[in-house]
N, C-alpha and C positions, 0 to 999 in steps of 0.2 A: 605188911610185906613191903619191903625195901625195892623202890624201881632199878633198877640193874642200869647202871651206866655205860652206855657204849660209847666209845672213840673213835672218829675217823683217823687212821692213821694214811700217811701217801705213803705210797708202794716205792715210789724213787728213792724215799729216803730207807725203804727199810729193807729192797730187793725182794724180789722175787717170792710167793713161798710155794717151795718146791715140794712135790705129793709126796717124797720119803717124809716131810717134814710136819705134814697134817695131820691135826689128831685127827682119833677115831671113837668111836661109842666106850669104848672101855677105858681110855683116858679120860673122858670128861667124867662117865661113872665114878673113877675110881674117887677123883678129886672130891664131887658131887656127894661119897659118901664119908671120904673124913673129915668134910666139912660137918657130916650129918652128925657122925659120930662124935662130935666133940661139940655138939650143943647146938649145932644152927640151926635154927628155926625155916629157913629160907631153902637151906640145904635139903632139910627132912620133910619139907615140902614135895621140892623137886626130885627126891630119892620114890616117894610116894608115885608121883606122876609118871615117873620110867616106870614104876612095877604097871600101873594100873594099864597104862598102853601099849608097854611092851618096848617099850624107845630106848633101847641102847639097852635093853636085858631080856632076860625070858619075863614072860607077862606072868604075874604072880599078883592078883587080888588082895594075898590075905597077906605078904609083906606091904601092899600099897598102904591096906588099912592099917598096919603097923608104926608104918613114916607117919600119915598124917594123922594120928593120933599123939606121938610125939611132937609134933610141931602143933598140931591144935591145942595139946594142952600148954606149951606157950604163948599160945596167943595170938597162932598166927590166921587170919585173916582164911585165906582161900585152903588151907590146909582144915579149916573147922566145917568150910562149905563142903568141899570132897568129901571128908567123912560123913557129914550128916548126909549125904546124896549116898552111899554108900551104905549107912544104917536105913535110913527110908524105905531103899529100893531093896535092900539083902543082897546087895550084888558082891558075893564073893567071900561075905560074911554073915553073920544071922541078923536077920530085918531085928529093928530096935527103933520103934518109931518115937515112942518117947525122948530116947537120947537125941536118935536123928534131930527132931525137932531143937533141943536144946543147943546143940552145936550149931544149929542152923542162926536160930538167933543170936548166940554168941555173934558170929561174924557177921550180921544184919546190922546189930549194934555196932559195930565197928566200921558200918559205912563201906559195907563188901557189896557194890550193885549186882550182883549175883544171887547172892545169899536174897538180899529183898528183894528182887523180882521172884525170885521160889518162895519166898514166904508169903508176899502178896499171893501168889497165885491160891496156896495151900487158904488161906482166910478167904478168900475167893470162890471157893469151891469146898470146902468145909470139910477138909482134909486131914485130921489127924487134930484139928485147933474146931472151935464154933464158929461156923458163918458170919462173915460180917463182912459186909463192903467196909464201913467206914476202915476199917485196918487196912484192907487191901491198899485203899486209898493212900493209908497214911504212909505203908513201907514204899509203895509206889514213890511216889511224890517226894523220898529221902532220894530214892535211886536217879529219879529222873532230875534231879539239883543235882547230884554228882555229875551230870550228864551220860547217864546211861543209856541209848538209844531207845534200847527195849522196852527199859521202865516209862520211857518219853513216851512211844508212840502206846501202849496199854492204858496212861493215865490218859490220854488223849480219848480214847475211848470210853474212858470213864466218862469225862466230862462231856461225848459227843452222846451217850444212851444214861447220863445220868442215875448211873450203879455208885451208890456212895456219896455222892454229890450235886448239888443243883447243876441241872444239865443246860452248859454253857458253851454253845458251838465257837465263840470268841477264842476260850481257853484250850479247848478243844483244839485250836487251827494254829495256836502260838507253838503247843508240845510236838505236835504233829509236823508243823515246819520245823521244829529245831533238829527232828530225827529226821525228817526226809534233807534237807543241807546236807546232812553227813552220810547220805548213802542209803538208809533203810529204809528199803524198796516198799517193806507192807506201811509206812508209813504214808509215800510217795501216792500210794494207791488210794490209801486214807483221806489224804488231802483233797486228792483228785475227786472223789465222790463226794467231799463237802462241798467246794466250788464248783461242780457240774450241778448240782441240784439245789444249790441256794443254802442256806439256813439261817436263825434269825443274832440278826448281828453280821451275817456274813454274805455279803454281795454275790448271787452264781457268776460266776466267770468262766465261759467255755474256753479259755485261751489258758487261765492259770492249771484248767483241769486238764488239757491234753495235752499240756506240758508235763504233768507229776504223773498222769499216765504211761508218757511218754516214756519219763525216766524209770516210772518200773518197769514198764514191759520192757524196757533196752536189758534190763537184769532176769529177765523171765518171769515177771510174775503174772501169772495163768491169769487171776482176775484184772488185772490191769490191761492186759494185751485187750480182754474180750471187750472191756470200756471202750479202752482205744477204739477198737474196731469198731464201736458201737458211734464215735464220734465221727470215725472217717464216713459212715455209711448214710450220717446223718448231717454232717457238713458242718459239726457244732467245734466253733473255738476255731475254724479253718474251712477252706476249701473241702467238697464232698470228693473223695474219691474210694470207689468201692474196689478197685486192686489193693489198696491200702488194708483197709476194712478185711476184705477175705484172706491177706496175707497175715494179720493178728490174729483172726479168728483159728487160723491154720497155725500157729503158735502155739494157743492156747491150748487148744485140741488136743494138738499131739499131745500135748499133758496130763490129759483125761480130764479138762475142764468141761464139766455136761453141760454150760449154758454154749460156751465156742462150739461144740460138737452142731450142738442145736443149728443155730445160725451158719455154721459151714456148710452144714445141710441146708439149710433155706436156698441160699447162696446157689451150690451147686443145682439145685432143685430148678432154680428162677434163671439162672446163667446170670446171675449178679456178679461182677467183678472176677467172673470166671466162668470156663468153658461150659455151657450147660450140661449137666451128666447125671443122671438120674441112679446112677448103679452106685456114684460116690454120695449122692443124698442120702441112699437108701443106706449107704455104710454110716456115715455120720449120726444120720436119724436111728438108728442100731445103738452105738456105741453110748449114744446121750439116753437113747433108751432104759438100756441097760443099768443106767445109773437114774434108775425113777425118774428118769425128765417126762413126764404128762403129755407134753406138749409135741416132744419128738415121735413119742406111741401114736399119739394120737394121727401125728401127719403120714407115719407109716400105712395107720388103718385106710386112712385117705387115699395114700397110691396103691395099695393091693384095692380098695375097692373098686377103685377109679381103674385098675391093670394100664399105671402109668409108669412105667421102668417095670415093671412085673408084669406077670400075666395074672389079670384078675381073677379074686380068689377073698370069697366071701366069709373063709372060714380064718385066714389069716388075718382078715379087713375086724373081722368080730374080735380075734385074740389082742390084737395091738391096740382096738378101742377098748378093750374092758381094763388091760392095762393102765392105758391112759387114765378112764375113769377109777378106777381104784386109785389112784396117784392125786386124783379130783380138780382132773383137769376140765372145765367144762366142756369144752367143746367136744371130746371126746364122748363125755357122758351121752350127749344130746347123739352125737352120731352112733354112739351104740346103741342111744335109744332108738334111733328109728329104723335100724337092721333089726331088731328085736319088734318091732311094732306088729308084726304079722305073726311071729312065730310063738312068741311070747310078752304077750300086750300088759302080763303084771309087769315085767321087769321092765318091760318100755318104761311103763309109766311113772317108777321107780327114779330111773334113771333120768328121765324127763326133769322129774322132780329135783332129784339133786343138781343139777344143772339151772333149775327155777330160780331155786333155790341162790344159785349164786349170780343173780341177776343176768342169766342169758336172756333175750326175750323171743329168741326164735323160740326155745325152748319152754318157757310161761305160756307161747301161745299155742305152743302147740300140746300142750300138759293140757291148757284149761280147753281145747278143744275136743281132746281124746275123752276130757270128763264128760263133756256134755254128749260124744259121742255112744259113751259105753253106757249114758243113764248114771252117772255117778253126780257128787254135789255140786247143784248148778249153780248155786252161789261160790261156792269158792272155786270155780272155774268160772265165772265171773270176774270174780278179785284178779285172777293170773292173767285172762285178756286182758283186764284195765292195764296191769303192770306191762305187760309187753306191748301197748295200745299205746302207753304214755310216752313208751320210749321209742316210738314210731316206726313199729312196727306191723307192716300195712296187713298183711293176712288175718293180724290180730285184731286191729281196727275194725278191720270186714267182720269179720265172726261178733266182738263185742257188738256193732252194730246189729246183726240179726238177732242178739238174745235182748236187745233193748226193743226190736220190731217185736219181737214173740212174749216179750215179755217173761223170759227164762232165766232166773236166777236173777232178774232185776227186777225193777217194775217197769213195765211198758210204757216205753217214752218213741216215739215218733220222729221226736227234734232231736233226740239223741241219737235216735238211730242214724238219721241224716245225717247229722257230726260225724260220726265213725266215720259212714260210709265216701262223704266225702271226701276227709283226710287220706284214707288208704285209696282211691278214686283219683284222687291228685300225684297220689304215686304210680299210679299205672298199675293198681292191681285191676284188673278184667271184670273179677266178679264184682265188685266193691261199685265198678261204672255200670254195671248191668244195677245192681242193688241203687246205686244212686237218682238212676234214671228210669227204673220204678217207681219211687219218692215224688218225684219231678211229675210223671206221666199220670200218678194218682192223686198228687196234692196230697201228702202225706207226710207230716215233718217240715213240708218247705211250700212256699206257696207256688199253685200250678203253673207248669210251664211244658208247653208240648216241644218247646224248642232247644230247652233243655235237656226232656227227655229224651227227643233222638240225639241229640251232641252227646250225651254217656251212652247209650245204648252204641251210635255208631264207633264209638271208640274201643266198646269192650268188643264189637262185631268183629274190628278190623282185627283185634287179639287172637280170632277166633274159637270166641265166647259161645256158645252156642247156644243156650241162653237169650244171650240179648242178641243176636241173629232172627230167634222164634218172635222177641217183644218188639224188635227196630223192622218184620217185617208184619207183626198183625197190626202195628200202630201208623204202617204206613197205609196200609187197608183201609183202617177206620178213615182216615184223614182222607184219603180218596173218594170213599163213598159217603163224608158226609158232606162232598162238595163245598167243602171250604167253611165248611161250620169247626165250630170248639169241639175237640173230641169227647164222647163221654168218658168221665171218671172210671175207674173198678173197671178196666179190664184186665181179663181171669187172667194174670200169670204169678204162681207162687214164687216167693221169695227163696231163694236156695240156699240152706243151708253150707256153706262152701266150706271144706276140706282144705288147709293150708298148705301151699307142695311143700312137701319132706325139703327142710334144710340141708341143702347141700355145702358143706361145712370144709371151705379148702385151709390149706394150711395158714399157721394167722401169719398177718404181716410182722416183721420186725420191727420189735419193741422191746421192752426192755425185762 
């Protein structure tokens, strides 16, 4: 197709032109079509284009496909791309995918960046042709040398997820800049999320990333905006400012982006960068909802149970958590499971599980303590303490520590149990100091110390342990009445099995 040359002419020298004087749709048609009629290629393009869109005649499909079929079989370029989008689709004629196809490559061949980004795409997705990246690749990488943006920023992707080619974030950052220079925003956003997270060959640079943020969200793009936002709120590449932050998230949003919903909701939620209002959390957290967001269900379930902006309501609190959990968010799972833990302790446990499952460890510990609870396998609630014990997790700690005292599901170790007990002990769990300071008071695990054991004992007391109240006041007894002698060993107080409180599971912090 021949580029059309336009002339600056000056108006001084040429006067005026006056609106009796201006053409109209049916002047440029007329010309447009005897140009057609007498063989032009360029013409019977442009006669096609008016039918198809209606531009300067009545819309008429089946003359559109009539013109560019005449100019396609000369040869012309975007006249073979039309029609084969036209056979493909059957828009207005009978679908011919066959054909479609062969016209499309016709103009591919001919170096029509249009035609090969649709053809890429169709090998791409194994459309009409056999699957094959390498092809995608190939028509790509024609288009994106002519400088086609679209082909630019799609090979970019190739090269950033390595579909068709060795995956190369270098090359990757070169297609990706030469489309974002020229304006394409998804590119701009592309870039932005290489340099915000690093990749290898490529320096992270929070400055280069809230820059290409910047320039897509100034274009509106949903995901860009909510980056942005994600930068200002985190001070990354600049100063933190969270008016910033909730004014992109508020961008996004309104576009029906479910991660911006999310975080506007946080936002409102926390009075982050905005007025605290819990009636627009609850909208936000709705709307991201709605769109399977896990996490938004899930913080819903949280304020109906909490009756924080709602009036509490357990039956709500259960719908938005099993939501959440079917969507497999874990938090949710876990807090369904423990609204379920009384009413129906299979589905707790269930639920317990797929949350374990995805490395919660409130959830491991409180899975592997329900096992041991219900008489279920105390080895592999064994295994799920240790996992949520390792990742210090102190209630779990505590419990692992009594089945290493009892010998349940382990083998009975003493020094181990004292380990646990300690570690969750040093966090300020109650029991774990009442349990450590048994240890202590028996010489059990650790060598005896009475001075030890009242320092945990009085510590889990002040908690108001009650427990270690009964052991820090019969231990003060003995010690009284043996006038200043060494207390005896073994006295009677059982080790207690302790119950972990129910995780209480608020909305997570902002991340990503």
């Amino acid at each position: 197709m021949k580029t059309p040359l336009f002339v600056l002419l000056c108006s001084l020298a040429l006067g005026p032109l006056y609106a009796a004087d201006m053409p109209g749709p049916a002047d440029w048609m007329r010309y447009y079509q005897m140009a057609a009629e007498k063989g032009d290629p360029e013409a019977q393009m442009r006669m096609g284009w008016a039918y198809e869109k209606g531009d300067g005649v009545g819309k008429d499909l089946a003359k559109a496909a009539q013109w560019y079929r005449k100019a396609a079989e000369q040869n012309e370029p975007a006249a073979q791309y039309n029609l084969a989008i036209m056979l493909l689709d059957g828009t207005g004629i009978k679908k011919d995918s066959a054909a479609g196809l062969e016209w499309l490559k016709k103009s591919a061949e001919q170096n029509f960046p249009a035609a090969q980004n649709y053809l890429a795409n169709l090998y791409d997705k194994g459309l009409g042709v056999s699957a094959s990246a390498q092809e995608s690749v190939k028509w790509l990488t024609r288009a994106a040398q002519l400088n086609d943006i679209n082909a630019q920023n799609n090979l970019g992707l190739k090269f950033a997820t390595g579909q068709g080619v060795q995956k190369n974030f270098v090359e990757a950052v070169k297609w990706f800049t030469s489309a974002a220079e020229q304006g394409l925003a998804a590119a701009q956003a592309n870039l932005g999320m290489i340099y915000r997270d690093g990749a290898e060959g490529v320096k992270q640079d929070f400055g280069q990333a809230r820059k290409w943020f910047g320039m897509a969200a100034e274009q509106g793009n949903a995901l860009a905006q909510t980056k942005l936002g994600w930068m200002y709120a985190k001070g990354q590449g600049g100063a933190a400012d969270l008016n910033q932050a909730a004014k992109w998230f508020g961008m996004a949003a309104a576009q029906g982006y479910a991660d911006a919903q999310l975080q506007l909701g946080w936002m409102y939620e926390q009075g982050q960068g905005v007025a605290k209002d819990l009636a627009q959390a609850i909208n936000w957290y709705g709307k991201a909802a709605a769109q399977k967001s896990g996490i938004a269900a899930n913080n819903l379930g949280v304020l109906y149970r909490d009756g924080r902006g709602v009036p509490a309501n357990v039956g709500e609190a259960e719908k938005w958590f099993r939501i959440g959990a079917d969507a497999g968010d874990v938090h949710a799972q876990s807090n369904l499971a423990e609204l379920l833990e009384q009413t129906k302790p299979a589905d707790a446990l269930a639920y317990y599980r797929k949350a374990a499952e995805q490395g919660l460890a409130s959830a491991q510990g409180r899975l592997g303590w329900l096992m041991v609870k219900s008489g279920g396998d105390a080895k592999e609630a064994a295994q799920w303490l240790s996992k949520a014990a390792g990742q210090g997790d102190a209630a779990a700690q505590n419990n692992l520590g009594v089945l290493y005292d009892l010998g349940q599901g382990v083998n009975k170790d003493p020094a181990q149990a004292a380990n646990w007990y300690r570690k969750a002990a040093e966090q300020g769990d109650a029991a774990a100091q009442n349990n450590i300071g048994v240890m202590y008071r028996d010489g059990s695990g650790v060598t005896q110390s009475t001075d030890q054991a009242v320092a945990w004992f009085r510590k889990s007391a002040e908690q108001g342990y009650t427990k270690a109240m009964l052991n820090l006041g019969s231990l003060y007894e003995r010690m009284m009445k043996s006038a200043g002698a060494n207390p005896l060993p073994g006295v009677p107080a059982a080790i207690p099995l302790r119950m972990p409180a129910a995780p209480v599971v608020t909305p997570l912090p902002m991340g990503r």
